[in-house]
C-alpha positions in Angstrom: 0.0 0.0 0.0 1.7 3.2 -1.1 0.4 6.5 0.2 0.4 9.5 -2.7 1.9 11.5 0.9 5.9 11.1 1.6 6.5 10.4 5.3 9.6 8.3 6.7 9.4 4.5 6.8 8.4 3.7 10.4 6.3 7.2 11.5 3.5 6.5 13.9 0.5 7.4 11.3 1.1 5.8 7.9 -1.3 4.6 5.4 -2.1 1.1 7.4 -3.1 3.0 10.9 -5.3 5.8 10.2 -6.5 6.5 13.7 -9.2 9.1 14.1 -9.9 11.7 16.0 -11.2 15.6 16.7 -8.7 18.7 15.9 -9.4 22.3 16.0 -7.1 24.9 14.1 -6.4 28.1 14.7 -8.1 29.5 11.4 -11.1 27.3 12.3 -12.2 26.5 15.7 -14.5 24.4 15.3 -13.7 21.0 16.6 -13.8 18.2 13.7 -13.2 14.8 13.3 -10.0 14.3 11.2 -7.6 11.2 10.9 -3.6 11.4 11.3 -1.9 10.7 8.3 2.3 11.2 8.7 2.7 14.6 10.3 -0.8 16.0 8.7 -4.7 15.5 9.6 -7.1 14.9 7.1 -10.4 16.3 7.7 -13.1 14.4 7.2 -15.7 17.0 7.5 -14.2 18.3 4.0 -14.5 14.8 2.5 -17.6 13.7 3.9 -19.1 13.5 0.2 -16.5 11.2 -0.8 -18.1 8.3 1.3 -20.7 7.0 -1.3 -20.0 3.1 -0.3 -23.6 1.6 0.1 -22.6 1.5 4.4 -21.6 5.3 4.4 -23.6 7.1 1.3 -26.4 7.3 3.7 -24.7 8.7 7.0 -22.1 11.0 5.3 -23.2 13.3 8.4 -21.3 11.7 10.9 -18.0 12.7 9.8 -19.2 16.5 10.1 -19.9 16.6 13.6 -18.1 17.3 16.5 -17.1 14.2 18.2 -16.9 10.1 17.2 -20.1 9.4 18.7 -22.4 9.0 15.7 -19.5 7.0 13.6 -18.6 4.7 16.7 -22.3 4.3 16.6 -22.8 2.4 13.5 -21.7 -1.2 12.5 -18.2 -2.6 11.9 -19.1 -2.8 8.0 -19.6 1.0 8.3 -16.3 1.3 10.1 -14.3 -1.0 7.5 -16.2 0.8 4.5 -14.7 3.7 5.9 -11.1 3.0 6.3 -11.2 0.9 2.8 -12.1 4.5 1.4 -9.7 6.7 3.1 -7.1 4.5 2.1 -8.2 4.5 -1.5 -8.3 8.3 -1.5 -4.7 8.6 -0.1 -3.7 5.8 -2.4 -0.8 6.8 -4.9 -3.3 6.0 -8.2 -6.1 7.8 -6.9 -6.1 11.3 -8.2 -9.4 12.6 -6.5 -7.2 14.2 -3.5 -3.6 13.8 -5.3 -4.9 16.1 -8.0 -6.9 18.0 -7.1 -5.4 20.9 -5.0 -8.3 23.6 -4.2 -9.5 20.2 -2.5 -6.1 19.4 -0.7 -5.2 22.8 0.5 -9.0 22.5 2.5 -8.9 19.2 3.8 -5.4 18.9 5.1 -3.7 20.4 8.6 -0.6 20.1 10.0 -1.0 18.1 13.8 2.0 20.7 14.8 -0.6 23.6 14.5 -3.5 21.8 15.9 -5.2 21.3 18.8 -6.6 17.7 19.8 -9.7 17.3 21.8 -11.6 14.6 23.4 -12.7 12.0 20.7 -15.9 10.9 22.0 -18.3 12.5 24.5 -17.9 9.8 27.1 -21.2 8.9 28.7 -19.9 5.8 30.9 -16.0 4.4 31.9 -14.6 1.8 33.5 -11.4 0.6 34.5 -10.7 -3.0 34.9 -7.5 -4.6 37.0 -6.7 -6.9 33.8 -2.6 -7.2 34.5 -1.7 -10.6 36.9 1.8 -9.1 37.2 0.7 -5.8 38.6 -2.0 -7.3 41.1 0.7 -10.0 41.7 2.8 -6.7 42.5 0.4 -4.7 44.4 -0.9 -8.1 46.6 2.9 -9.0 48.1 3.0 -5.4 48.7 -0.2 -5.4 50.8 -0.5 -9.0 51.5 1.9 -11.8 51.2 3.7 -13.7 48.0 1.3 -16.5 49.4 -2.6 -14.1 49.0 -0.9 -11.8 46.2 -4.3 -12.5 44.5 -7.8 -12.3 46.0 -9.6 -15.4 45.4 -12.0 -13.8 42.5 -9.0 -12.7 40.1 -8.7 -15.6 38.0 -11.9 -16.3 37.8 -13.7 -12.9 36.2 -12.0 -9.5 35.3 -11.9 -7.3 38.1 -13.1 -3.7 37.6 -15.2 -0.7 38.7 -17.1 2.4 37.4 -15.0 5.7 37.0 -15.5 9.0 36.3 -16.1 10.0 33.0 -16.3 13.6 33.6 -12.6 14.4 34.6 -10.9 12.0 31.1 -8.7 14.5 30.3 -7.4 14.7 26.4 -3.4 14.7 26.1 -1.4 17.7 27.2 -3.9 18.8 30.4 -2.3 19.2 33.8 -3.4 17.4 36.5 -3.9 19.4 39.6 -2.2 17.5 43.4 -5.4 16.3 45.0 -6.4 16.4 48.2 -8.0 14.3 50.8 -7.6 12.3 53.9 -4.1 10.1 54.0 -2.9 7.8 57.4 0.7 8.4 58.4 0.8 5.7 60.5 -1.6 2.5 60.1 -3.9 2.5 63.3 -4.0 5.9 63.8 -6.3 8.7 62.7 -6.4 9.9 59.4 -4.8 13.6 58.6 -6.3 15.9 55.7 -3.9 17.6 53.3 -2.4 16.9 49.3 -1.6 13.8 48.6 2.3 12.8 49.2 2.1 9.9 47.1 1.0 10.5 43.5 1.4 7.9 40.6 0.5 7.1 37.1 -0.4 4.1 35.8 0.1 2.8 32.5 -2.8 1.4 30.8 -4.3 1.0 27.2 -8.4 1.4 27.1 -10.8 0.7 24.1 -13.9 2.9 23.1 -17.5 0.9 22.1 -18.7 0.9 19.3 -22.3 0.3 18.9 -25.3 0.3 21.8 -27.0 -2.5 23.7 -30.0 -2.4 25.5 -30.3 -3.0 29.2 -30.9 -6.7 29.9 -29.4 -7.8 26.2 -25.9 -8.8 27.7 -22.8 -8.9 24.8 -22.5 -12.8 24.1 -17.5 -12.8 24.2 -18.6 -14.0 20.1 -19.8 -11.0 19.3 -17.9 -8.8 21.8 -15.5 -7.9 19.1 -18.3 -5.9 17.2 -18.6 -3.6 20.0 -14.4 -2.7 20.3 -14.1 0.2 18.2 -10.8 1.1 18.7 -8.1 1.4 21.2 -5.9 4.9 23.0 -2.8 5.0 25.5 -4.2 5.7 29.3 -2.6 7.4 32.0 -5.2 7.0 35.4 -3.3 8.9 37.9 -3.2 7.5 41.4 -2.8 9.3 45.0 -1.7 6.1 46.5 -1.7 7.4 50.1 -5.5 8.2 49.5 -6.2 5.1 48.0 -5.0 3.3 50.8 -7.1 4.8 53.0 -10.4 5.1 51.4 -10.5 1.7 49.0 -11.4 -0.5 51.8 -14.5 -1.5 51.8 -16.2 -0.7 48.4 -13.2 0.3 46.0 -10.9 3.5 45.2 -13.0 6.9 44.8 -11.1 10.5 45.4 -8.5 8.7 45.0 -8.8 8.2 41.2 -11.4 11.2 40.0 -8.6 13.8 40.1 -8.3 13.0 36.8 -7.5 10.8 33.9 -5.8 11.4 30.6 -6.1 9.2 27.2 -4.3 10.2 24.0 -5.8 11.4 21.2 -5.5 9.2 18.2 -7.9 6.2 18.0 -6.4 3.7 16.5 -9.0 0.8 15.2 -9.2 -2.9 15.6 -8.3 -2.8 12.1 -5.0 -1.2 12.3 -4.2 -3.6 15.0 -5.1 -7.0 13.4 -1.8 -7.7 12.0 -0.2 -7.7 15.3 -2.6 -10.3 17.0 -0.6 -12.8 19.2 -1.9 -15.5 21.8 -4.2 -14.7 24.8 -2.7 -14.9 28.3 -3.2 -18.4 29.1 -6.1 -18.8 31.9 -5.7 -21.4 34.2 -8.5 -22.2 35.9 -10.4 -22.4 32.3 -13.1 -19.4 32.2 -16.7 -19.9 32.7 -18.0 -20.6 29.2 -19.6 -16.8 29.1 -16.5 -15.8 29.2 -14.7 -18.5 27.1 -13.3 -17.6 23.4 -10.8 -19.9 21.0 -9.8 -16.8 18.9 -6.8 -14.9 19.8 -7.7 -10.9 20.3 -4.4 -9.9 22.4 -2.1 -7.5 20.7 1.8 -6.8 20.9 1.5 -3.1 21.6 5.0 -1.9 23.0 4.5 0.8 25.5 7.1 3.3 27.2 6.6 5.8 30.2 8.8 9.0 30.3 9.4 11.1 33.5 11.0 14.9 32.3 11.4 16.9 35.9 10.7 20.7 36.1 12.6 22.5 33.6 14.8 19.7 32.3 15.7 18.8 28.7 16.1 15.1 29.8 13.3 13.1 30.0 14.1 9.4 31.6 12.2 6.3 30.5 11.0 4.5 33.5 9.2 1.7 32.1 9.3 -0.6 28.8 6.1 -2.8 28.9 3.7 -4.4 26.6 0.2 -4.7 25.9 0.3 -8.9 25.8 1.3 -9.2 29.4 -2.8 -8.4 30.1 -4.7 -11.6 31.5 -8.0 -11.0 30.3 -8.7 -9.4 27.0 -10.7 -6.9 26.0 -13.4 -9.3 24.7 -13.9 -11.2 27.8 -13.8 -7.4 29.8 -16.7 -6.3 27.9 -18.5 -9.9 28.2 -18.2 -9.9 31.7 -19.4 -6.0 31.6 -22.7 -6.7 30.3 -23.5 -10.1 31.2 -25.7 -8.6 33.9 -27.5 -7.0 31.0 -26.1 -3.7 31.4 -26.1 -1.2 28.6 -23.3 0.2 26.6 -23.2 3.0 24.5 -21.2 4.5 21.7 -17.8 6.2 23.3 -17.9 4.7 27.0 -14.4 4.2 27.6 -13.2 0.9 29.0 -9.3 1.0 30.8 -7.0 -2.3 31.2 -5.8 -1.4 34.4 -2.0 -0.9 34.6 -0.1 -3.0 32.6 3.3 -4.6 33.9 5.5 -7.2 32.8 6.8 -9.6 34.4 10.9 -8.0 35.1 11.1 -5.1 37.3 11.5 -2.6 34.4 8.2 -3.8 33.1 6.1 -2.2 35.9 3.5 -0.1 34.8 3.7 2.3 37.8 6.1 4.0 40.8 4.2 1.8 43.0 6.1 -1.1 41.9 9.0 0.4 40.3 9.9 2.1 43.3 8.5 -1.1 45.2 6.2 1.1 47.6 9.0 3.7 47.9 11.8 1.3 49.3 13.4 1.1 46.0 13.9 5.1 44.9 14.1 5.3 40.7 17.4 7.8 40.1 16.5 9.8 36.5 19.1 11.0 33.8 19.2 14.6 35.6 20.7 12.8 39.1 17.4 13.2 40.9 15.6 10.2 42.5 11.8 9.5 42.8 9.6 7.7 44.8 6.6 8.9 43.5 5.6 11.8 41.2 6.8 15.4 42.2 5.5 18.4 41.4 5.9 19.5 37.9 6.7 16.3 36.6 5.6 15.6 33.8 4.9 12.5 32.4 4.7 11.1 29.0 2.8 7.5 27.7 3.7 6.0 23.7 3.0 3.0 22.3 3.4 1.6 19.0 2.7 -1.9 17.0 6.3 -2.5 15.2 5.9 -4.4 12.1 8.9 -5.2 9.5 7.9 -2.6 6.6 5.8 0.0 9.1 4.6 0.8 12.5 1.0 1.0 13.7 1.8 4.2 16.9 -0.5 6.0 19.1 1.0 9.3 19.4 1.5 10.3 23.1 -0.4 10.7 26.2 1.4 13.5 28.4 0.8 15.5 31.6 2.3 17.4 34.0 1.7 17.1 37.7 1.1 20.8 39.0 1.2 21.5 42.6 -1.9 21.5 44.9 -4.1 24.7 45.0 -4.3 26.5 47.9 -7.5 25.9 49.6 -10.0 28.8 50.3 
């Protein structure tokens, strides 16, 4: 496949990917839905006409509007008819863009001089607990080598309900939280910022589609519903977490905000770089059961860059395979009480560690609850986030003749406000 566009042999966004998402430029501030293509966006709002497949001739209007919603909302036929077009319009031996340069000079921007938003207006989203090494990590900590996992991990995909009002886009600070923290275990809690902030490294998928409540999503036909996938940072105050989570779960300590990227890359993109599923041992209930594999090989990277430095350190090299219950099964087990989805709820992996001690997928365990201080490029050594750190997510598919990336999913930790 040969795009009529010159871009270097292994850039995150080339003909194969096509990830979509909304842009705003200076000269038109209107948010629009465009997809990356090497360093440039093409909008789709200027091509909407183009889409005269017998899926898309009909709902040409959802690539003019402001967010995903309405595309995510129609079938993966619609979806496929879709990226089969774009491709053939960027394709070296189609002229309809190539030549045709009143055309061009509207329906391309540079991503250097635009601004990214929010993909989707996110009604619902959920983050699941979906890595064994990290809950391995996270129960010695807490609890012993020997009950490092609760008794229910292996046997359904652990999760909860977040909130979808403070998914942040790429590129927005996140503000110190505060709340109530224990100094010493046993005694009374104190209230201040939290001294223990984190990331955590995780991947999340947007659905595609709607269900009705009490029409559960049979794992078969989960796949239908995955629209497409974005790098996830859900920042952590550990200290709060630790004191609230008992008995129904984290809350403060994981609304203060959470960022995704903005490129959605599609089940599409991804298919080439399907490898096995985690094996599951004890075998799954058959609700949750599926033979085909649906894990990916999506390398992944965090970056910490202090205040004012030029050197940015990478803290952590994981991968998207090490996750024990995929996506399929996540959604499966999401619904099989019959509750709804709808198009752009946002469903995270949890953090996603490896299984060596450069693998983990936050300071929690790199740091091994603090005991173990990281010492960055610049000299200084962390525990956990400080101030004005700021902290950068990539991932990308590597294949032999392209990569399939993600972009990047940065933010910098600013300092608690001062209360009034």
């Amino acid at each position: 496949m040969v795009c009529f566009l010159k871009y270097s042999k292994y850039c995150d966004f080339p003909i194969e990917n096509l990830p979509y998402g909304v842009f705003s430029t200076p000269s038109n501030p209107t948010p629009r839905i465009g997809v990356a293509i090497a360093d440039g966006i093409l909008d789709l709002s200027e091509i909407a006409h183009l889409f005269t497949g017998p899926e898309l001739k009909n709902h040409q209007h959802v690539f003019r509007e402001q967010t995903l919603n309405s595309f995510m909302a129609l079938t993966p036929k619609a979806w496929k008819e879709a990226r089969e077009t774009i491709q053939s319009l960027l394709s070296e031996g189609n002229p309809t863009l190539q030549n045709n340069s009143d055309l061009r000079s509207r329906a391309f921007a540079l991503q250097s001089e635009s601004i990214m938003h929010l993909p989707a207006k996110i009604g619902d989203y959920t983050d699941f607990y979906s890595s064994i090494h990290h809950a391995t990590n996270v129960g010695v900590m807490f609890r012993s080598k020997e009950n490092a996992l609760m008794p229910n991990w292996k046997y359904l995909p652990v999760g909860y309900h977040g909130r979808a009002s403070s998914v942040l886009i790429s590129g927005t600070p996140i503000q110190r939280p505060y709340g109530q923290t224990t100094i010493v275990d046993g005694t009374p809690p104190v209230f201040g910022p939290s001294k223990l902030m984190d990331f955590e490294l995780e991947m999340a998928f947007f659905v595609g589609g709607s269900t009705k409540v009490g029409e559960p999503i049979p794992v078969e036909k989960a796949h239908e519903h995955i629209f497409g996938f974005v790098i996830m940072n859900d920042w952590s105050a550990r200290d709060i977490q630790k004191w609230e989570y008992i008995p129904l779960g984290p809350f403060t300590s994981k609304n203060l905000g959470t960022t995704i990227s903005p490129w959605v890359v599609t089940t599409f993109a991804l298919e080439p770089f399907i490898v096995d599923n985690y094996p599951q041992d004890p075998e799954p209930f058959p609700y949750l059961k599926h033979s085909d594999k649906y894990n990916f090989d999506i390398n992944l990277q965090v970056d910490i860059a202090p205040k004012g430095s030029n050197v940015s350190t990478t803290v952590c090299r994981s991968n998207y395979k090490y996750l024990y219950w995929t996506v399929k099964q996540q959604l499966a087990h999401h619904t099989i009480t019959g509750c709804n989805v709808n198009p752009g709820d946002l469903m995270g992996s949890g953090t996603i560690s490896g299984d060596t001690s450069d693998s983990y997928g936050s300071m929690l365990e790199l740091s091994w609850k603090g005991t173990k201080p990281l010492v960055l490029l610049d000299g200084s050594q962390r525990k956990f986030l400080l101030d004005d750190d700021t902290v950068t997510m990539k991932a990308v598919c590597e294949g032999d003749d392209y990569n399939i990336g993600f972009g990047t999913c940065s933010g910098t930790l600013l300092p608690a406000k001062e209360l009034k």
